[in-house]
PDB file as gemmi writes it, atoms N, CA and C in Angstrom:
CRYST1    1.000    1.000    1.000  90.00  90.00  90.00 P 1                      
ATOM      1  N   UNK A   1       7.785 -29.540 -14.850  1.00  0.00           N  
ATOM      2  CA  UNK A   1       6.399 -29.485 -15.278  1.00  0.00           C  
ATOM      3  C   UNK A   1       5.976 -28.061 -15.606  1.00  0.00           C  
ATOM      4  N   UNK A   2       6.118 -27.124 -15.188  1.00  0.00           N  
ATOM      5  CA  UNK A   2       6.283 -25.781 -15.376  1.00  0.00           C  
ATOM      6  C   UNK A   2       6.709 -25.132 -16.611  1.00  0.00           C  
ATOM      7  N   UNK A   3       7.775 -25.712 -17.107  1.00  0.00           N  
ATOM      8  CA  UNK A   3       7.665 -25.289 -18.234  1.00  0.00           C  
ATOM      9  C   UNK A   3       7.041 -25.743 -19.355  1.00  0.00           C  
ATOM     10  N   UNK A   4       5.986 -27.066 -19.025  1.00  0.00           N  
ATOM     11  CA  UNK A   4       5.219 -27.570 -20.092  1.00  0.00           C  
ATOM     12  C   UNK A   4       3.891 -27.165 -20.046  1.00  0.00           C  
ATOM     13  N   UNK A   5       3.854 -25.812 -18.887  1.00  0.00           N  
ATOM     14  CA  UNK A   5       2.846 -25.024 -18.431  1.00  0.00           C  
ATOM     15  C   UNK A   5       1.295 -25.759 -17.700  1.00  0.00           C  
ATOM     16  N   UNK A   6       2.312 -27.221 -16.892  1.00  0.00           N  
ATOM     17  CA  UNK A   6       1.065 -27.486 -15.916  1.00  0.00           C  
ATOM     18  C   UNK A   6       1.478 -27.042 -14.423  1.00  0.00           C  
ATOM     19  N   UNK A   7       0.622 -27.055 -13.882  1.00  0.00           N  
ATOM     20  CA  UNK A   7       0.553 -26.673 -12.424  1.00  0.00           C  
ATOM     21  C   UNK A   7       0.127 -27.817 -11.659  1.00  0.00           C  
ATOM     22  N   UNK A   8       0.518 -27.731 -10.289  1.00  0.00           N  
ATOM     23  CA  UNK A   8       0.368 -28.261  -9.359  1.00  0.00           C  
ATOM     24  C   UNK A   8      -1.107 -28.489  -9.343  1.00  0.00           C  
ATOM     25  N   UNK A   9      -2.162 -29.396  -9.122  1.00  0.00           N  
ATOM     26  CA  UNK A   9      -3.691 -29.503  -8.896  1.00  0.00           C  
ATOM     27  C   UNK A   9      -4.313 -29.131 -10.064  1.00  0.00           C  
ATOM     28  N   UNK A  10      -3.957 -29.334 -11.050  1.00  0.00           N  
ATOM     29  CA  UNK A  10      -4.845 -28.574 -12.537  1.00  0.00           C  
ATOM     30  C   UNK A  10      -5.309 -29.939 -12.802  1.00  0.00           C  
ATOM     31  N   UNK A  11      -5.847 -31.010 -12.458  1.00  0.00           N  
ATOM     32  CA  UNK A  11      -6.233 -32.333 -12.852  1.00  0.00           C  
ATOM     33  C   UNK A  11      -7.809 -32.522 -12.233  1.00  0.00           C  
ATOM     34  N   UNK A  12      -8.335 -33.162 -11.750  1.00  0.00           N  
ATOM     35  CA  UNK A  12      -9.698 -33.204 -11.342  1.00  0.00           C  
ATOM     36  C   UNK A  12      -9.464 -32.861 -10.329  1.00  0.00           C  
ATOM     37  N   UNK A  13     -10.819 -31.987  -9.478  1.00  0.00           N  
ATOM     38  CA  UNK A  13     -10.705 -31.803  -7.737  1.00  0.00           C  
ATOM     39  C   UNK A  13     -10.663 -32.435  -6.977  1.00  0.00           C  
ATOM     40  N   UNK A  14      -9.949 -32.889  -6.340  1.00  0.00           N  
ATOM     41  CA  UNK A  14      -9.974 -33.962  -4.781  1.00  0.00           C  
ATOM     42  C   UNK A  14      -9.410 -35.054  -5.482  1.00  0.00           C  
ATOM     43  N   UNK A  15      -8.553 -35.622  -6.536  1.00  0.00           N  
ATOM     44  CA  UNK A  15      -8.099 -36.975  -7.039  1.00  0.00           C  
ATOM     45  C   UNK A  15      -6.796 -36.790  -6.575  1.00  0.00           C  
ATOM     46  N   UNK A  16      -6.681 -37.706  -6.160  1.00  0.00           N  
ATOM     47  CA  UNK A  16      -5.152 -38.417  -5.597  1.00  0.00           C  
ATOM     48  C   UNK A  16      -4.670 -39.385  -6.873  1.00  0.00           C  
ATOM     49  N   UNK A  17      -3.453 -39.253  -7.361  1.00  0.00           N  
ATOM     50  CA  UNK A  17      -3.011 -40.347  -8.084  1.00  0.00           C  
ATOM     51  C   UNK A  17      -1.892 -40.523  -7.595  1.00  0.00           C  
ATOM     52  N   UNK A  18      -1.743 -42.390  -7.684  1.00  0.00           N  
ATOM     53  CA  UNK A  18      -0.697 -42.698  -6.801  1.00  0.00           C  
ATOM     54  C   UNK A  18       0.375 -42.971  -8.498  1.00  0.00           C  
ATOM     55  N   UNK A  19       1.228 -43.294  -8.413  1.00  0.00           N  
ATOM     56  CA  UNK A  19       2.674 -43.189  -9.376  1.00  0.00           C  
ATOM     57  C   UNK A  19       1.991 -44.535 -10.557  1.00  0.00           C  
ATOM     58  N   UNK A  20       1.621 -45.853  -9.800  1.00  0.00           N  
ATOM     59  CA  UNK A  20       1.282 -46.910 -10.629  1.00  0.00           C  
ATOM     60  C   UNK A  20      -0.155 -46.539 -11.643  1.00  0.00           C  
ATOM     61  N   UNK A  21      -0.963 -45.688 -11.140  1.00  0.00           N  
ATOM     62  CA  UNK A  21      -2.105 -45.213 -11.784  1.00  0.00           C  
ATOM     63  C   UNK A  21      -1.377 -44.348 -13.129  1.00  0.00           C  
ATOM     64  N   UNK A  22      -0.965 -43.402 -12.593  1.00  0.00           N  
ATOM     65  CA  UNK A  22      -0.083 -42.389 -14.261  1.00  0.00           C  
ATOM     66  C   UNK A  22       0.860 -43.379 -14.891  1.00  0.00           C  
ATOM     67  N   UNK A  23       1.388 -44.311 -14.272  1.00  0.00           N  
ATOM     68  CA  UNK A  23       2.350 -45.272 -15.672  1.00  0.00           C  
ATOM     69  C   UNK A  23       1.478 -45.703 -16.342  1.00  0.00           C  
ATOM     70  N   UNK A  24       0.656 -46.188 -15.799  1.00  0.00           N  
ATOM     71  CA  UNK A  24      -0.534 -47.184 -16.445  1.00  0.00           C  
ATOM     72  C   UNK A  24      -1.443 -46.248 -17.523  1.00  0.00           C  
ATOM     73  N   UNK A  25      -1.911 -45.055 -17.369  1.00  0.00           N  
ATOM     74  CA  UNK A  25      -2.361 -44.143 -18.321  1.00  0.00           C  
ATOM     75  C   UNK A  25      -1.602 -44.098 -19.103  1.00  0.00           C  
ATOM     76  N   UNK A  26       0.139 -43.571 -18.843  1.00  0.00           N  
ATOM     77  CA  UNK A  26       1.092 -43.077 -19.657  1.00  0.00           C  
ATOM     78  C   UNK A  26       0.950 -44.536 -20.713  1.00  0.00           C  
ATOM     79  N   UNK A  27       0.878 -45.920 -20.266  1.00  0.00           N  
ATOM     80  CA  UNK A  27       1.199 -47.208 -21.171  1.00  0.00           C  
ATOM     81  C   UNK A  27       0.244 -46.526 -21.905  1.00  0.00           C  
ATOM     82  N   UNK A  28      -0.778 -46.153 -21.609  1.00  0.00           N  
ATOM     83  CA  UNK A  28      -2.142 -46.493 -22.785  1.00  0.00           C  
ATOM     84  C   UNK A  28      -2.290 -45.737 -22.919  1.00  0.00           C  
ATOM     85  N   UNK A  29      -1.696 -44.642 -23.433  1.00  0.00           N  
ATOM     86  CA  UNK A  29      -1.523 -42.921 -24.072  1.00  0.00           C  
ATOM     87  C   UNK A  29      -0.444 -43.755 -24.852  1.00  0.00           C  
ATOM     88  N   UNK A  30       0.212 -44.221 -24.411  1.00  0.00           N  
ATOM     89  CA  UNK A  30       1.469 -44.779 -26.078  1.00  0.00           C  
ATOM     90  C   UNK A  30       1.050 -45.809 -26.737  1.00  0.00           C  
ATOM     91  N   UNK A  31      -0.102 -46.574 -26.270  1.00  0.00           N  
ATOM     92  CA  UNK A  31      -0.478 -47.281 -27.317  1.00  0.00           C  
ATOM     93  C   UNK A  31      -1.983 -46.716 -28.181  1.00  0.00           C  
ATOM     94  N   UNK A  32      -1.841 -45.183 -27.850  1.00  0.00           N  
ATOM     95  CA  UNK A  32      -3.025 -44.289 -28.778  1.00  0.00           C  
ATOM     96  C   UNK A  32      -2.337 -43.394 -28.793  1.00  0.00           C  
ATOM     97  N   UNK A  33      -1.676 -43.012 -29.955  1.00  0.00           N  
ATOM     98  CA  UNK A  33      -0.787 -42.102 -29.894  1.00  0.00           C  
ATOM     99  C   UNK A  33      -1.781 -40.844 -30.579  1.00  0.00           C  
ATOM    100  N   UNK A  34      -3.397 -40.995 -31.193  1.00  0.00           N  
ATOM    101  CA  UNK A  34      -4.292 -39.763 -31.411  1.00  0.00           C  
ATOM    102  C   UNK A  34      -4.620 -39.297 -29.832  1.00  0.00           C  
ATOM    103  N   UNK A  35      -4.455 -40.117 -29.024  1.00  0.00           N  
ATOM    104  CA  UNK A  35      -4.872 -39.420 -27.028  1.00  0.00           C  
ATOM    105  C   UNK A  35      -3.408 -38.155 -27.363  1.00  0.00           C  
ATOM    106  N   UNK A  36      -2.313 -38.606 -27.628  1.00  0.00           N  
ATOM    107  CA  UNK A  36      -1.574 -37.913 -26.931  1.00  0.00           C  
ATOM    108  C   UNK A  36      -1.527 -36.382 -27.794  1.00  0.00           C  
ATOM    109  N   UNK A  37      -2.312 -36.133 -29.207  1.00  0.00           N  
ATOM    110  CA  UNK A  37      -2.500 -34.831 -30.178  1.00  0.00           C  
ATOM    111  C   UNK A  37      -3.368 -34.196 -29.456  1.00  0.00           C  
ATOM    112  N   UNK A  38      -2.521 -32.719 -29.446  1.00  0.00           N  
ATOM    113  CA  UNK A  38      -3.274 -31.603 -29.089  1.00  0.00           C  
ATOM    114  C   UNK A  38      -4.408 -30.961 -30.311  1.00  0.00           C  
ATOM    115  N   UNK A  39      -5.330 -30.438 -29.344  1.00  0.00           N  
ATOM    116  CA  UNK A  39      -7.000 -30.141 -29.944  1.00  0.00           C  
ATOM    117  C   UNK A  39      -7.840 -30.952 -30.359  1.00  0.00           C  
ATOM    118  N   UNK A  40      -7.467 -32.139 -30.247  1.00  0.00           N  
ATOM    119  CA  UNK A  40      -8.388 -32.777 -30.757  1.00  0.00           C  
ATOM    120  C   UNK A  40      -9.919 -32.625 -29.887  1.00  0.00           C  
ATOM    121  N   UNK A  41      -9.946 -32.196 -28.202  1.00  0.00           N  
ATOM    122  CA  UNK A  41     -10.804 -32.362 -27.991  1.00  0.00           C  
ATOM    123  C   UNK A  41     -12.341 -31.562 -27.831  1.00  0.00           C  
TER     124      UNK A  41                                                      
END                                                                             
């Protein structure tokens, strides 16, 4: 992860994500593949 220059806790403060929560984003980041382009926001 480090070299894709994230860090440890750089996500919201105090959120716990358990493994089934990020697959489930990751599904629906590949079925919007404009979520996954950088600057858009």
């Amino acid at each position: 992860m480090k070299e894709k220059g994230l860090e440890v806790g750089s996500g919201i403060p105090n959120k716990k994500y358990d493994s089934k929560e990020v697959y489930e984003l990751i599904h629906i980041a590949n079925c919007f593949p404009e979520l996954r382009e950088r600057g858009n926001i």
